[in-house]
N, C-alpha and C positions, 0 to 999 in steps of 0.2 A: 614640462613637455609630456608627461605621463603621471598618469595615477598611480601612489604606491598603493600593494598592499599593507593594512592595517598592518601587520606582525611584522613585515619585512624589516624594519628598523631595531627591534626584538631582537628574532632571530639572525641578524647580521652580526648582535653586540655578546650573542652567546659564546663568539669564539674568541670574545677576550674576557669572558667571562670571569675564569679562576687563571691571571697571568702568573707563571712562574715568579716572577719578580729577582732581583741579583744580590749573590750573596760573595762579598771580598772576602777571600783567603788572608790569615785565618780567620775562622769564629764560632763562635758556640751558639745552638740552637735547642731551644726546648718547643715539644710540640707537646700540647693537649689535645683531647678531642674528647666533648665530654656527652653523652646522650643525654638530650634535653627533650628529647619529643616532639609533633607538633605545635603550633601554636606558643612557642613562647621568647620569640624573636624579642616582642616588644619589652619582654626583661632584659635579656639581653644588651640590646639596645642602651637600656636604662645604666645596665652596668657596664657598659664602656664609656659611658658621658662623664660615668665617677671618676677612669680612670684617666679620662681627657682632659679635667677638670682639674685634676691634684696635679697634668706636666701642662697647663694652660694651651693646649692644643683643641685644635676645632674639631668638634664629633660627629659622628657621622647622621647620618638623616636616617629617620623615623623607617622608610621601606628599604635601606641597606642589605645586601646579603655579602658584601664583604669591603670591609675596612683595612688601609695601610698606613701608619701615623709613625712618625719619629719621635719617639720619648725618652729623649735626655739617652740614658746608657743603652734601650735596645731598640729595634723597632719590634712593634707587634703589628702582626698579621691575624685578622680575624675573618673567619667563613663562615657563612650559615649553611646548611643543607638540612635536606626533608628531616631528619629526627634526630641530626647532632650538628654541633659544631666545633667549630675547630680554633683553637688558638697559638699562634707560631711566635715566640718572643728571638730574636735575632738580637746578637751580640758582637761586634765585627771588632776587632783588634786580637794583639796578642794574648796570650796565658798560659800559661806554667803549666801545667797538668790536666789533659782531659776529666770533665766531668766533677770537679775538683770545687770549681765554682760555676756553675753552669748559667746561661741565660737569666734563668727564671728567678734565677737568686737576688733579681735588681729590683722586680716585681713586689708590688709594696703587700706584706706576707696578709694584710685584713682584707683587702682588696682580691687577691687569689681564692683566700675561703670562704669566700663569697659569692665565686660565682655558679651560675647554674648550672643546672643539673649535675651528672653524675659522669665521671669520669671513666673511657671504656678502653684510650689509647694514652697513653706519655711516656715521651723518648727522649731520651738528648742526643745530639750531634753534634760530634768535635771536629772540624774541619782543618786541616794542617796542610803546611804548604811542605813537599818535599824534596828531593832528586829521585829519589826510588821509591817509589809507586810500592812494587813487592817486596817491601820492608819484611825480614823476619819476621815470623808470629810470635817468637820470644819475648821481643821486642813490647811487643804490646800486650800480653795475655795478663799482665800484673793492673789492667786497668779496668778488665773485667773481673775482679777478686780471682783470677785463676782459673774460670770456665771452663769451657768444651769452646772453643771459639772457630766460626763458618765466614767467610767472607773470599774474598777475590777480585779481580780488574774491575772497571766498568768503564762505560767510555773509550771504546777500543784500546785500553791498558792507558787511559791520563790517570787516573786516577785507582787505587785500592782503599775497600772497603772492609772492615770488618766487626763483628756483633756475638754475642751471646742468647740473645734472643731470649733473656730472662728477667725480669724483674726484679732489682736488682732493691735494697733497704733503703730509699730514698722512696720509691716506687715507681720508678724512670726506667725504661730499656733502657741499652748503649748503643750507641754505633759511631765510631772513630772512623774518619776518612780521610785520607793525603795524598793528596795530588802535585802534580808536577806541572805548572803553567797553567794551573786553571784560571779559566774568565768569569768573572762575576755572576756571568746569563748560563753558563754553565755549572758552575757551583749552586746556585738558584736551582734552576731545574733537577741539577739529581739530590740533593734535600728534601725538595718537593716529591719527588717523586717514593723517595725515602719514608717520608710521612707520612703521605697517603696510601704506602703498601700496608703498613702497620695499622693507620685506623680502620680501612677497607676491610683488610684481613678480622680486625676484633668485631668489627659490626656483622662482618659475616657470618663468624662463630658467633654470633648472640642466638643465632638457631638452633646450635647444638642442645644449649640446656634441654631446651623444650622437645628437641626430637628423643633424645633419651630419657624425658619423663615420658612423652607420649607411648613410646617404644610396646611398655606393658601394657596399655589400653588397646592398641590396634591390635597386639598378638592375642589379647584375651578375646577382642570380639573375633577376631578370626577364629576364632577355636570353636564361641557358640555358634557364626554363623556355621560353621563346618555338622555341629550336631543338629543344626534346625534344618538344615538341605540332608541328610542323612535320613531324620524323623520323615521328612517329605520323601525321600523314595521310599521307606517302607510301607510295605500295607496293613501290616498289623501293628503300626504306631497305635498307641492310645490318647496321645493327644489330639486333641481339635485343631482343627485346620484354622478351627478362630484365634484361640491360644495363639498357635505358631505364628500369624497374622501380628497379631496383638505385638509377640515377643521381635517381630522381624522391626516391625514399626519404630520401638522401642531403641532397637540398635540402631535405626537409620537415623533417627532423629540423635542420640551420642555420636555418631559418627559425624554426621554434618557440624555438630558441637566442636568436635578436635578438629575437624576439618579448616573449620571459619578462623579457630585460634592462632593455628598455625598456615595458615595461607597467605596472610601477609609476612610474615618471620620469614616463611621460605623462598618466598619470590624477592622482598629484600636480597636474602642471603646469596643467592642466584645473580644477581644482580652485582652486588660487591665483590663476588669470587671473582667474578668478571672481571674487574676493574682490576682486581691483585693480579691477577695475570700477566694482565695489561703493563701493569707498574714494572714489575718483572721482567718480563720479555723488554721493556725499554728501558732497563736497566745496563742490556746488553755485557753479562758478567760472561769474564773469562775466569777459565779453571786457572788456579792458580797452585802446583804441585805441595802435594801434601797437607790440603787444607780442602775441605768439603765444600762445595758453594754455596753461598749463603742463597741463592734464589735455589736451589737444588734441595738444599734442606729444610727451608722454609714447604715448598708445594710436596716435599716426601709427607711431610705431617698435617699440611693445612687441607689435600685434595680426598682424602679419607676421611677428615669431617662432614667435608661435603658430599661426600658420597652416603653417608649416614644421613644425611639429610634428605639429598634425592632421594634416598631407597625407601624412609619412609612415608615422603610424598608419595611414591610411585604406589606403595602399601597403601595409602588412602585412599587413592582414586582409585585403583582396582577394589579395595572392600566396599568404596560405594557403589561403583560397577556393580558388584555381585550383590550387594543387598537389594540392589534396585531390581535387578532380575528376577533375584528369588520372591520376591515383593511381589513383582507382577505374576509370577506364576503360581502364586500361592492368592494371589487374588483371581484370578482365573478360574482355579477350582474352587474356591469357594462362590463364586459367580453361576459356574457351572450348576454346583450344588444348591443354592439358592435356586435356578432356574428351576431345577428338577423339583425343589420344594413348590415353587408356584404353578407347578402345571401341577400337581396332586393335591392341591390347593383347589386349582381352577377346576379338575374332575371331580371333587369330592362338590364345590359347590353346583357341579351342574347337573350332577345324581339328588343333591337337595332340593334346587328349583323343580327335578321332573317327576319327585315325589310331591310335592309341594303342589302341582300344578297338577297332581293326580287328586291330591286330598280336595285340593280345591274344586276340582270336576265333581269331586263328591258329596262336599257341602254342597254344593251347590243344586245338586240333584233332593239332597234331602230339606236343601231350603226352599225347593219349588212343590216340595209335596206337603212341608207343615204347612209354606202358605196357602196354597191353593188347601188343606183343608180344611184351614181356618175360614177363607173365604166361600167354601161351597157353607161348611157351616153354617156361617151367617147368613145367607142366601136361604137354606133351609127357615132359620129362623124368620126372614122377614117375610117366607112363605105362608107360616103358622099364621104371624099376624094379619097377613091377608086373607088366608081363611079364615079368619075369626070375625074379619069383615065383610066376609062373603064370597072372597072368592074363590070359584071353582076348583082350581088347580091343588091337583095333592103339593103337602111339600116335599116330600122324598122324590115325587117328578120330577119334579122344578129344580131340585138340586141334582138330579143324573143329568136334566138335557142341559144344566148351567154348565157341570163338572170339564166337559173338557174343553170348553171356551174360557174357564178359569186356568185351567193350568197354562192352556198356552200362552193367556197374556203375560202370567206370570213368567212363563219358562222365555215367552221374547225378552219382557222388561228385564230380566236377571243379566240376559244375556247383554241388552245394552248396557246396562250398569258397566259389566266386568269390560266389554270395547273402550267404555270412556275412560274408563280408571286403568285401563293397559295404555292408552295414546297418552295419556297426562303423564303415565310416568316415563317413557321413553322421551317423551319432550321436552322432562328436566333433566334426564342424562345428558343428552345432546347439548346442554345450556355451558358456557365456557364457566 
């Protein structure tokens, strides 16, 4: 009855995109997420069909970005996203001791170090069924080796949560959760959500490294662009306006260098902060007395990364700001100065031309007098020889009343010469 648009069918199925999926109290959960990069789905890919293939399960299709299979003891959950992905091994039934024997532990161990890329987030999540939600932290801090342990409600108090938020000799975070009547779609969702505050968060911090290498390169050229705008308002600098030019050019082009390296890292990073927020605030934790909240302790130390980051984006766009300015106004006067060099360029040649065109007047005067006395000359002479033939006429006559009927042909023809040779050559200026 109507024509879709193209994408419509697309964009309808993004919002079941990444489902939370349901997780039965109890059970243990390991999350990877390992940065792989662009473009390398299709390994990927390849390495899940291995492990589809050792629980005789159907794998997933070649353009997949996210796989859910039942494998014998856990399920695995796999995501792909722009420059990592994710892998969730889910373990549902009983167990003895958080953390003790976790998910991943079923995961055939060749198979794990195998696969790609690089590892940036892994957590385990021990999920217990309770009556009280705000169990003692006594209770449980012997499960984190004895930590600092931050945690509290979530889920309008069904549920308590708590973590150390350290990296613990396995190479696992923790985080123990016990709830009181939770449903499967709700256990689901805040693991998930659990998950992705912790990968979010590490991919975010992937910025930091590079903002505090960067750190000394933007303070250092701030410091020469600070003495090359300094050399330009003095006037008794000794360097050249070309040099400072030269030297300005030089930082802009390093500058746009750190610029390009770090402008994707940082808009990523921008981006994930985002998301941790997000994870966070729908996490809806309550304070739970005498215990620090874990989303409170998490953003006290994660939003100071970020801000080292914003700050020194914010430093590179204002240093390129300002080199571009001082660029342009250091190309200005040298423009200037240029200019002023071609007009004392252009006076010194039109003081040449009108000596030039003086000497010229004057050859020219003295080429009309050697010719013409060459020519009365030989007029004398061929008078001789006519007297020698008889006739009358003296030759010194003959050459006064020739004399100044010679000069003047000569002093016209000069004259037309120099007309033809001035029109030819303004005729080839004018030629494109």
């Amino acid at each position: 009855m109507f024509q879709d648009h193209p994408f419509r069918q697309m964009l309808a199925n993004e919002l079941h995109a990444r489902p939370y999926g349901r997780v039965s109290v109890p059970a243990q959960i390991s999350h990877l997420a390992l940065a792989s990069g662009e473009g390398t789905a299709a390994n990927e890919i390849t390495h899940l069909k291995t492990l589809c293939s050792h629980y005789q399960v159907a794998p997933p299709p070649e353009d997949a970005t996210l796989f859910t299979a039942e494998l014998g003891p856990f399920r695995l959950k796999w995501e792909r996203h722009t420059e990592f992905s994710a892998y969730t091994f889910i373990a549902e039934g009983q167990f003895e001791t958080p953390f003790k024997e976790p998910a991943i532990a079923a995961v055939p161990a060749d198979w794990l170090a195998a696969v790609p890329g690089e590892v940036i987030a892994a957590l385990h999540i021990a999920v217990e069924e309770t009556d009280n939600p705000e169990q003692n932290i006594a209770g449980v801090r012997g499960y984190f080796d004895n930590n600092t342990l931050v945690g509290g409600l979530l889920n309008d108090g069904q549920a308590g949560w708590w973590t150390d938020f350290v990296v613990h000799g396995d190479g696992f975070s923790r985080f123990l959760m016990r709830g009181s009547n939770l449903r499967a779609t709700t256990a689901g969702r805040i693991t998930q959500r659990i998950a992705q505050m912790e990968t979010y968060r590490m991919m975010a911090m992937l910025a930091l490294p590079h903002a505090r290498a960067a750190r000394p390169l933007v303070a250092d050229a701030e410091t020469r662009l600070s003495a090359i705008l300094q050399a330009l308002a003095d006037p008794n600098n000794e360097r050249g306006e070309r040099e400072l030019l030269k030297d300005l050019t030089d930082m802009a082009a390093e500058t746009e260098k750190v610029s390009g390296e770090l402008t994707y890292r940082f808009s990523a990073a921008r981006a994930y902060a985002e998301i941790v927020r997000q994870r966070v605030r729908a996490l809806r934790e309550i304070r739970v007395p005498g215990i620090q909240p874990a989303g409170d302790f998490l953003l006290t130390r994660f939003e100071p990364a970020m801000e080292t980051c914003d700050n020194l984006s914010k430093r590179l766009e204002a240093l390129g700001g300002r080199v571009a300015r001082a660029s342009n106004l250091l190309r200005t006067r040298v423009d200037v100065a240029l200019e002023e060099q071609n007009r004392d360029l252009l006076r010194s040649m039109d003081r040449r031309a009108r000596l030039q065109l003086r000497l010229q007047e004057t050859v020219e005067g003295l080429s009309v007098a050697a010719i013409s006395y060459y020519v009365v000359s030989l007029v004398i002479y061929m008078a001789r020889g006519a007297q020698k033939l008889g006739s009358p006429f003296e030759p010194y006559l003959v050459g006064m009343i020739s004399f100044p009927f010679v000069v003047a042909g000569i002093w016209y023809g000069v004259r037309r010469v120099r007309k033809a040779v001035s029109r030819g050559n303004s005729t080839s200026d004018t030629l494109p």
